[in-house]
C-alpha positions as CSV (number, residue, x, y, z in Angstrom):
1,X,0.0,0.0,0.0
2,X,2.6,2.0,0.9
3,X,4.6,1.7,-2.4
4,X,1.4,2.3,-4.3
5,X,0.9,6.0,-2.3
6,X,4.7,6.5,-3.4
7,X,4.1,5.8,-6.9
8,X,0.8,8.3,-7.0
9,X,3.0,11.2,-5.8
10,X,5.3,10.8,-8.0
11,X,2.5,10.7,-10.8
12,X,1.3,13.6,-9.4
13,X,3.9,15.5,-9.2
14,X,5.6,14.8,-12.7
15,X,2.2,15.7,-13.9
16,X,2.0,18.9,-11.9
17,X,5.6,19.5,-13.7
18,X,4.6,18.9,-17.1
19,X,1.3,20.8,-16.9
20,X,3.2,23.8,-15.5
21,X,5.3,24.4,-18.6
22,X,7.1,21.5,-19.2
23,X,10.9,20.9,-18.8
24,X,11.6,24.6,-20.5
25,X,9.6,26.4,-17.3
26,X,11.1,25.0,-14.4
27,X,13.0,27.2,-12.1
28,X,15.6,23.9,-11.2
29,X,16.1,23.3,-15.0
30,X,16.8,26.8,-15.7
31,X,19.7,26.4,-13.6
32,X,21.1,23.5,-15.0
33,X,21.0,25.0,-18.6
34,X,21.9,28.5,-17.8
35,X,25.4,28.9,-16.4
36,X,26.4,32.6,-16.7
37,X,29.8,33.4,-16.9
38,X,30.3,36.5,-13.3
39,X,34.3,37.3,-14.3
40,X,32.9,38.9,-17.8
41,X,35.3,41.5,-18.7
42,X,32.5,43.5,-20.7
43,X,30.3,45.3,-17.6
44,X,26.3,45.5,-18.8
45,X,26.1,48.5,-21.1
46,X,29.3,49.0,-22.6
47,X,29.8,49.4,-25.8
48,X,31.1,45.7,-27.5
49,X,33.0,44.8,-30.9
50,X,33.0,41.6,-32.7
51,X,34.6,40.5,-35.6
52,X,32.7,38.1,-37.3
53,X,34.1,35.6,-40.5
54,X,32.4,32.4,-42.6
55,X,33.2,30.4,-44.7
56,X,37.1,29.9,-44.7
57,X,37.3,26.6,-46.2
58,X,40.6,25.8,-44.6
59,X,42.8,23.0,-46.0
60,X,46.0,21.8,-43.8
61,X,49.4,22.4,-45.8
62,X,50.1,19.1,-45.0
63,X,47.5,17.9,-47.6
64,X,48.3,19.7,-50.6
65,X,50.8,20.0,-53.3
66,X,50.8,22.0,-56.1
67,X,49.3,21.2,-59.0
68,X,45.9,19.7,-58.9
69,X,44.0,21.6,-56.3
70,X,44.3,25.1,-58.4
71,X,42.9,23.4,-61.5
72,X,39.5,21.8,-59.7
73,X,39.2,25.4,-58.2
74,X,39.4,27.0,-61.4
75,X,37.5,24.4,-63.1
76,X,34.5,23.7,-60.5
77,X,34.7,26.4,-57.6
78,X,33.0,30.4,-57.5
79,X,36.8,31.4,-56.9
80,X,37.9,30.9,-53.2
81,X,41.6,30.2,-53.3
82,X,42.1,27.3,-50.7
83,X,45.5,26.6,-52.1
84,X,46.4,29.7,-50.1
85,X,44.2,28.8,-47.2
86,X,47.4,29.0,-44.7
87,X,48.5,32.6,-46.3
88,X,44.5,33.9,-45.5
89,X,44.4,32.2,-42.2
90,X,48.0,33.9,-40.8
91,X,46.7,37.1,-42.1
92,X,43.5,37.1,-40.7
93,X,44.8,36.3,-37.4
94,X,47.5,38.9,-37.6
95,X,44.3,41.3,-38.2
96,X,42.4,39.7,-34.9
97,X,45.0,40.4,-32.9
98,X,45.6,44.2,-34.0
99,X,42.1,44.4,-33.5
100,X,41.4,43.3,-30.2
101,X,37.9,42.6,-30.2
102,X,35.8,41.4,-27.8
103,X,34.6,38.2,-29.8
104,X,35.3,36.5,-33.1
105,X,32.7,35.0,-34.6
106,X,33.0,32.4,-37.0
107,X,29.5,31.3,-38.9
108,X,30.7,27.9,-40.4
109,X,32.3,26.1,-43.5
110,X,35.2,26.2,-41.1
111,X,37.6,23.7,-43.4
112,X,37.7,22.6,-47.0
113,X,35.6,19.3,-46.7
114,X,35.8,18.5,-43.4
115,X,39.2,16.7,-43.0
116,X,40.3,16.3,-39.7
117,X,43.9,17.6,-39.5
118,X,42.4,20.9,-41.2
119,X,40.2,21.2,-37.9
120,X,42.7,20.2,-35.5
121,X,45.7,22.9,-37.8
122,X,43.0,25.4,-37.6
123,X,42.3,25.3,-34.1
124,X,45.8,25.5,-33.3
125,X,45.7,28.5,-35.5
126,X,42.7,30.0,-33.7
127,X,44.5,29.3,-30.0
128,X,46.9,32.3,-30.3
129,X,43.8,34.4,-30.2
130,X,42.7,32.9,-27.0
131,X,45.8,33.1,-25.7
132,X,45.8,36.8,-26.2
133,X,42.4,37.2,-24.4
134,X,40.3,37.3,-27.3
135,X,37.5,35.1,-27.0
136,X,36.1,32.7,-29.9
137,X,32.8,31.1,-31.1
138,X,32.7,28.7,-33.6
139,X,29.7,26.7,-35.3
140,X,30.0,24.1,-37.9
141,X,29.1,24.4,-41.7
142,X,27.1,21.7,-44.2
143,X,31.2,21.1,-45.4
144,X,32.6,20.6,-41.6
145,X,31.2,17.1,-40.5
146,X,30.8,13.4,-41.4
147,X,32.3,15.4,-45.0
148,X,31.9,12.2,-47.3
149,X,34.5,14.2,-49.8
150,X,37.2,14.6,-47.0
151,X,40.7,14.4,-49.3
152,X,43.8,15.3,-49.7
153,X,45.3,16.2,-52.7
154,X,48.8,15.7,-54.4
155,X,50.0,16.8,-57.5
156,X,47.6,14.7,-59.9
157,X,45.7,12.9,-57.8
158,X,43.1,13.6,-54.5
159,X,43.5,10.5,-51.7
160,X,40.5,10.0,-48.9
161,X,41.5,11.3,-45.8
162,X,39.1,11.3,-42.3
163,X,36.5,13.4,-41.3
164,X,35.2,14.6,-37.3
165,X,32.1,13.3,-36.1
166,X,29.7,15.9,-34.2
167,X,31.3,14.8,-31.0
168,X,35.2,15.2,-32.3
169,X,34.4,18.7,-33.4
170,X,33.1,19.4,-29.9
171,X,36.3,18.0,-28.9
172,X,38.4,20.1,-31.2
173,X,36.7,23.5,-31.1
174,X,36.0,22.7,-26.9
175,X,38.0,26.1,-26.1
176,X,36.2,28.3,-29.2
177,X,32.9,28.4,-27.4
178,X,31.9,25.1,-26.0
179,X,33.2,24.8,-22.8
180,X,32.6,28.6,-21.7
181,X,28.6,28.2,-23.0
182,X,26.0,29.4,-21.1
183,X,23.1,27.1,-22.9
184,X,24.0,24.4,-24.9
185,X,21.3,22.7,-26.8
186,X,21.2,18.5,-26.1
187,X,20.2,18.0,-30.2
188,X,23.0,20.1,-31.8
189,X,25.9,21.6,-31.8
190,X,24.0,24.9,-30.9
191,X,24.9,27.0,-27.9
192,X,24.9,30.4,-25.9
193,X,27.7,32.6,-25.9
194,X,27.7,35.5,-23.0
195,X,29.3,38.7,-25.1
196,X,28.7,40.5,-22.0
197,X,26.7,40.9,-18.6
198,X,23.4,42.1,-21.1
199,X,24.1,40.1,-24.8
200,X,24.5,37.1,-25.9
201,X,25.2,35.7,-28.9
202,X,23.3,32.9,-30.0
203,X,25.2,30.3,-32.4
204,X,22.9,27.8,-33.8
205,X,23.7,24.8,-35.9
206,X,21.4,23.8,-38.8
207,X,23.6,21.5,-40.5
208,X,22.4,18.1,-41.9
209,X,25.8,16.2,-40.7
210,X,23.4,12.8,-39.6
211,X,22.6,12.2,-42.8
212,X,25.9,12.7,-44.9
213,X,27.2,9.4,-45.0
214,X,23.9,7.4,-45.8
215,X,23.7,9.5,-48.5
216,X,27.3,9.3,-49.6
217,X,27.7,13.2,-50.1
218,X,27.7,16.0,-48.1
219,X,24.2,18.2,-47.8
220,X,24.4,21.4,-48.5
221,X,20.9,22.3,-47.3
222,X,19.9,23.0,-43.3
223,X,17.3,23.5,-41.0
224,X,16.8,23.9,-37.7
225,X,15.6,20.9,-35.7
226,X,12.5,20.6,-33.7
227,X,14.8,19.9,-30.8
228,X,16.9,22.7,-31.4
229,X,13.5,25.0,-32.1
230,X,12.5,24.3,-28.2
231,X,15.7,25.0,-27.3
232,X,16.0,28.3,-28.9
233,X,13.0,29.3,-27.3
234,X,13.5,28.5,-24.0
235,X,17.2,30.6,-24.6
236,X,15.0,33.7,-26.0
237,X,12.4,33.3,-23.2
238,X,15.8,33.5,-20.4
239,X,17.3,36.5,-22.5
240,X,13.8,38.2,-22.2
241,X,13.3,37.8,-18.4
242,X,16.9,39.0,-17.7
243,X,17.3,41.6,-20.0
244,X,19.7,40.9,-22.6
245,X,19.6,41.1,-25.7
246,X,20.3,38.2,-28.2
247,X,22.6,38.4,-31.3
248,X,22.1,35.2,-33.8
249,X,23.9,33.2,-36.0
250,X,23.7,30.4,-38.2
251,X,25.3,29.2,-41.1
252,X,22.5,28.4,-43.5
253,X,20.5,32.1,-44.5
254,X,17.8,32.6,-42.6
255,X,16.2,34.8,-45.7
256,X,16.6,34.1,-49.3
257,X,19.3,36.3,-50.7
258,X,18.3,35.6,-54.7
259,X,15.8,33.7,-56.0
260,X,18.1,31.6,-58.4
261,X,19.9,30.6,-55.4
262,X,17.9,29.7,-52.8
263,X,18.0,26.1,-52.8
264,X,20.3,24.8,-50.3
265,X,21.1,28.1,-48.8
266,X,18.3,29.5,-46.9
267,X,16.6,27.4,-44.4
268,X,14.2,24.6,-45.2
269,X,12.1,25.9,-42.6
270,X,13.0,29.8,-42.3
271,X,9.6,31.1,-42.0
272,X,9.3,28.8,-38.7
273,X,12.3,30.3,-37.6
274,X,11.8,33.9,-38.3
275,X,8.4,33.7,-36.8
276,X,10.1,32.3,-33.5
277,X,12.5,35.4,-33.7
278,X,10.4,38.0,-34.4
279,X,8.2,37.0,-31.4
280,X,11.2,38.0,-29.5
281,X,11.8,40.8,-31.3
282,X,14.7,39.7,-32.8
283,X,15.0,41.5,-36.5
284,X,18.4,41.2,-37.2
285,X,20.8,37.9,-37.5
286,X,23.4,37.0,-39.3
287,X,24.7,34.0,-41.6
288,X,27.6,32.7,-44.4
289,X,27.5,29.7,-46.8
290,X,26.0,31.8,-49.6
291,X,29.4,33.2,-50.4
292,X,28.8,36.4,-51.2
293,X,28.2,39.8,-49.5
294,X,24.7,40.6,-49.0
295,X,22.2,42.0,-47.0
296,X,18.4,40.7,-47.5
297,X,15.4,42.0,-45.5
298,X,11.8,41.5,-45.5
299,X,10.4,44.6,-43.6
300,X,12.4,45.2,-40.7
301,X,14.0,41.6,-40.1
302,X,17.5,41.8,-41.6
303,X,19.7,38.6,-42.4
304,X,23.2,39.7,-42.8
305,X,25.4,36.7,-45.2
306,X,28.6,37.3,-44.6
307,X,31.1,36.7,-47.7
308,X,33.4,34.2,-47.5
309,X,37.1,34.7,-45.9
310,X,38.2,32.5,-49.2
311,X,36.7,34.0,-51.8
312,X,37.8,37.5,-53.3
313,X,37.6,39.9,-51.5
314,X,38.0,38.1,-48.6
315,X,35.2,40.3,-46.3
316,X,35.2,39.6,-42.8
317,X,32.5,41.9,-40.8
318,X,32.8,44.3,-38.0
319,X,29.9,44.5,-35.4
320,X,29.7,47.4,-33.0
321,X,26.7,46.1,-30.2
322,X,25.4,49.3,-27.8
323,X,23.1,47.5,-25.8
324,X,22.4,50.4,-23.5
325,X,21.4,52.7,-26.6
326,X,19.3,49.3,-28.1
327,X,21.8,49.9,-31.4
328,X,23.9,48.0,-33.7
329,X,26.5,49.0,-36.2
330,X,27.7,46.7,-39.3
331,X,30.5,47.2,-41.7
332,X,32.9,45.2,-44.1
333,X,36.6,44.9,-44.1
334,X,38.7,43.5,-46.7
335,X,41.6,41.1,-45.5
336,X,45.1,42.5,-46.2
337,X,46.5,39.8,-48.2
338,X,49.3,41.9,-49.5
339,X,49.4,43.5,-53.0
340,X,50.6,40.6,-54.7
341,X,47.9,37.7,-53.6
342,X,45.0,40.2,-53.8
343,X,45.6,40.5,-57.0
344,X,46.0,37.3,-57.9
345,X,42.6,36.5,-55.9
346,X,40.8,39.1,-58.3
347,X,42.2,37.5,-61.4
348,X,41.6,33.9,-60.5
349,X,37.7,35.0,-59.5
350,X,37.3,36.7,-62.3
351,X,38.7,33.9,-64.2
352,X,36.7,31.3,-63.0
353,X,33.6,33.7,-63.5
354,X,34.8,34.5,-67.2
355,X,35.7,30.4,-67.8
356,X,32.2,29.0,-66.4
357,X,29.5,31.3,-68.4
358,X,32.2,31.4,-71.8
359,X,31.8,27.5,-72.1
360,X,27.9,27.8,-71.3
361,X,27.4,30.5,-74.0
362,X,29.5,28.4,-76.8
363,X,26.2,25.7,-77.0
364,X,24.2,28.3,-77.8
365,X,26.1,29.3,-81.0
366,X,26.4,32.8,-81.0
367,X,29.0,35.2,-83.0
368,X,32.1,35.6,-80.8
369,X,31.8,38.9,-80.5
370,X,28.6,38.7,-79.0
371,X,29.7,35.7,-76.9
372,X,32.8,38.4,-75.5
373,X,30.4,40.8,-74.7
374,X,28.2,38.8,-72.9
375,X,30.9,37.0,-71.3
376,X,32.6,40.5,-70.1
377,X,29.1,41.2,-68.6
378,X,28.7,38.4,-66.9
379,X,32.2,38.9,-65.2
380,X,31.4,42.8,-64.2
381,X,28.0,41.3,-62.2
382,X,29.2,38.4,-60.9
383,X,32.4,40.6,-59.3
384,X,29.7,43.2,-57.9
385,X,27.4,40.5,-56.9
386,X,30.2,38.5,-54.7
387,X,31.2,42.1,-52.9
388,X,27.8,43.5,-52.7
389,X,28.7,46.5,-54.7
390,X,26.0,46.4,-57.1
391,X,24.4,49.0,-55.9
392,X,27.6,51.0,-57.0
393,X,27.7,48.8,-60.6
394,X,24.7,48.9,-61.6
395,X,24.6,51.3,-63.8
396,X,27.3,50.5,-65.5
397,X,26.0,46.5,-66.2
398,X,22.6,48.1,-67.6
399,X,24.5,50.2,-70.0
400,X,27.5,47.5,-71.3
401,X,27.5,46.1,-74.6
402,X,27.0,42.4,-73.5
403,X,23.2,43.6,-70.6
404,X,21.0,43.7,-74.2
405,X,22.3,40.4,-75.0
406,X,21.5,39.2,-71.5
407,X,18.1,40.3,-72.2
408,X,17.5,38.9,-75.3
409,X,18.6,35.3,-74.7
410,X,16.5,32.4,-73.5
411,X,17.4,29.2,-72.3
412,X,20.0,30.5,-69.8
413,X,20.0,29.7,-65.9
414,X,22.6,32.7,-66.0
415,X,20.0,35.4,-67.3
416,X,17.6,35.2,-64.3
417,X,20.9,35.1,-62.1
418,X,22.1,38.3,-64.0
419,X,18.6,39.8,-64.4
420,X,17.3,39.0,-60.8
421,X,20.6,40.0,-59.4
422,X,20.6,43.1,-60.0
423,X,16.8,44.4,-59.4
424,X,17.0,42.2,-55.6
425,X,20.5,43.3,-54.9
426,X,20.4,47.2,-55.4
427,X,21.0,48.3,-52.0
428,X,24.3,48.9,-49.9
429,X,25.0,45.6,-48.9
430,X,28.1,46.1,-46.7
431,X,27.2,48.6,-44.1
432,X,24.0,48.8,-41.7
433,X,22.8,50.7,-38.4
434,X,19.3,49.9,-37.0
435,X,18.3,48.9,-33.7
436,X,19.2,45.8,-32.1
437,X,15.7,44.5,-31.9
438,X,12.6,45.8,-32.7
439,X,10.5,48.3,-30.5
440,X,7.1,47.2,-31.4
């Protein structure tokens, strides 16, 4: 009798729990899943800078020769030099460290294809900063984990090398985020960063890692798990009671940046997730994996897709947080890379831009002249499109020989990316001020 009375409260009570908000609303669990960081160097409303980087496609030295690994770039890439991933990486770090900010962010795509002696070469890399008080966040990309295509390359040939489970890059990246979280969701490799005593930054991870090597590839596309949905909440819901205010960041865009491009790169379910946001009043986050500089919005929720660190001209961004004065301030840098490999980085973009739509045009059959034009065209967007300067080209696209061409021609996946490029992408895409969330 006595055992069954036991077994009733117990009933009760886990009932009682459950009905009362469920494992998100207790005041024990709250505990257990917030664990705020009191020796913050950043005192609640100060003024905080972050530096904040994606897609750097890092390949160790130690697998690579010359050769081989230039020509798939030039022959299947959008014109991120990896062969000079070392070169970008000891440059950008040089930069970080003149710097001084209060946080680095990096938004994914951290490695080539996810070999692991470019995680564990990178982190090394990315320890200096730490031990120079400058503290790290990292999340993982769609190319980071369980990477199917992990290889090495020598001179004429690529060999298989291994790849890092969800749990290894835990392991590896432990000091760049993990171990200092304040929240750390159980069904990802999403978690809380504290920026300060009133921000955090939220770093979520929407890649598709479970499913790579069933299906033999890597997945480009993410989304954001049911799990991880709960989770986020219950983090927005603890920022709101306290007072802080939460920056976010994902890999995968949370809007769609270009119509001809959205497959893959926004999320799968971004509506679900921007709805989630905005009942926080969170308008502003901030993502990679497209590439390119851009800015999208849809009213006054504003994704920010930072270029990549590989790809010409090698953007990183620079965030100024006020939370006192509910502001935020966004600009681009362009990594110093020396006059030399700067130029070099323009040429080989440019080349790979100039080689990919040249050998699309030839099956249509056109006079070379017209083929030039249109080829030349094609180069001057897709070089304003990658550094978000269209608003400053396009003029000067509308009126070249090759635009009518553009206009003309059916049949081309190219002339919606040309033609919806530039109507979308007319606006400054590499500065922004607005408040950090929204007042109504």
């Amino acid at each position: 009798m006595k055992k069954r009375k036991l077994i009733l409260i117990v009933v009760i009570i886990a009932a009682l729990f459950f009905v009362g908000g469920g494992m998100y609303a207790t005041q024990e669990d709250t505990e257990l899943r917030i664990k705020l960081n009191t020796n913050k160097t950043v005192p609640q409303g100060e003024e905080m800078d972050i530096l904040i980087a994606s897609d750097i496609h890092y390949l160790s030295p130690d697998l690579m020769e010359e050769g081989l690994l230039e020509k798939v770039l030039l022959e299947t890439g959008d014109g991120k030099i990896t062969h000079y991933s070392e070169e970008i990486m000891d440059a950008f770090i040089e930069e970080v460290l003149e710097r001084q900010p209060d946080l680095l962010v990096l938004s994914g795509d951290l490695t080539f294809d996810g070999e692991k002696e470019s995680h564990i070469a990178l982190e090394e890399k990315l320890s200096v900063l730490k031990d120079n008080d400058i503290e790290v966040s990292v999340i993982p990309g769609n190319h980071d984990i369980n990477a199917y295509n992990a290889r090495g390359f020598s001179e004429d040939s690529t060999y298989k090398v291994d790849s890092v489970s969800a749990e290894e890059f835990e392991e590896v990246y432990s000091e760049l985020g993990y171990e200092t979280a304040v929240s750390q969701d159980p069904s990802s490799l999403s978690y809380v960063t504290e920026l300060s005593e009133d921000a955090w930054v939220i770093m979520l991870d929407s890649n598709k890692y479970a499913f790579h090597n069933q299906q033999r590839k890597s997945i480009s596309s993410g989304q954001i798990k049911e799990g991880t949905l709960e989770w986020l909440a219950f983090v927005l819901e603890e920022s709101k009671k306290r007072g802080i205010q939460p920056l976010v960041v994902n890999h995968h865009n949370f809007l769609n940046h270009h119509r001809s491009t959205n497959n893959s790169f926004t999320l799968d379910n971004s509506e679900e997730v921007v709805e989630l946001l905005n009942r926080y009043q969170v308008n502003l986050t901030f993502s990679g994996h497209i590439h390119l500089q851009d800015i999208a919005n849809e009213g006054d929720f504003y994704d920010i897709a930072s270029g990549s660190l590989s790809v010409y001209p090698h953007y990183f961004g620079e965030v100024t947080v006020n939370p006192s004065k509910n502001n935020l301030t966004y600009g681009t840098s362009r990594l110093n890379l020396g006059e030399t490999l700067t130029d070099y980085s323009k040429d080989f973009f440019n080349d790979v831009s100039r080689k990919k739509v040249f050998s699309h045009l030839l099956y249509f059959e056109l006079d070379d002249s017209v083929t030039e034009r249109m080829t030349d065209t094609f180069v001057q967007f897709n070089h304003a499109y990658f550094t978000g300067t269209i608003d400053e080209a396009y003029d000067s696209i509308k009126a070249s020989t090759g635009f009518s061409h553009w206009e003309r021609i059916s049949g081309t996946r190219y002339k919606d990316y040309i033609l919806q490029g530039l109507e979308e992408n007319r606006h400054n895409s590499r500065n922004l001020e607005k408040s950090f969330i929204s007042d109504n």
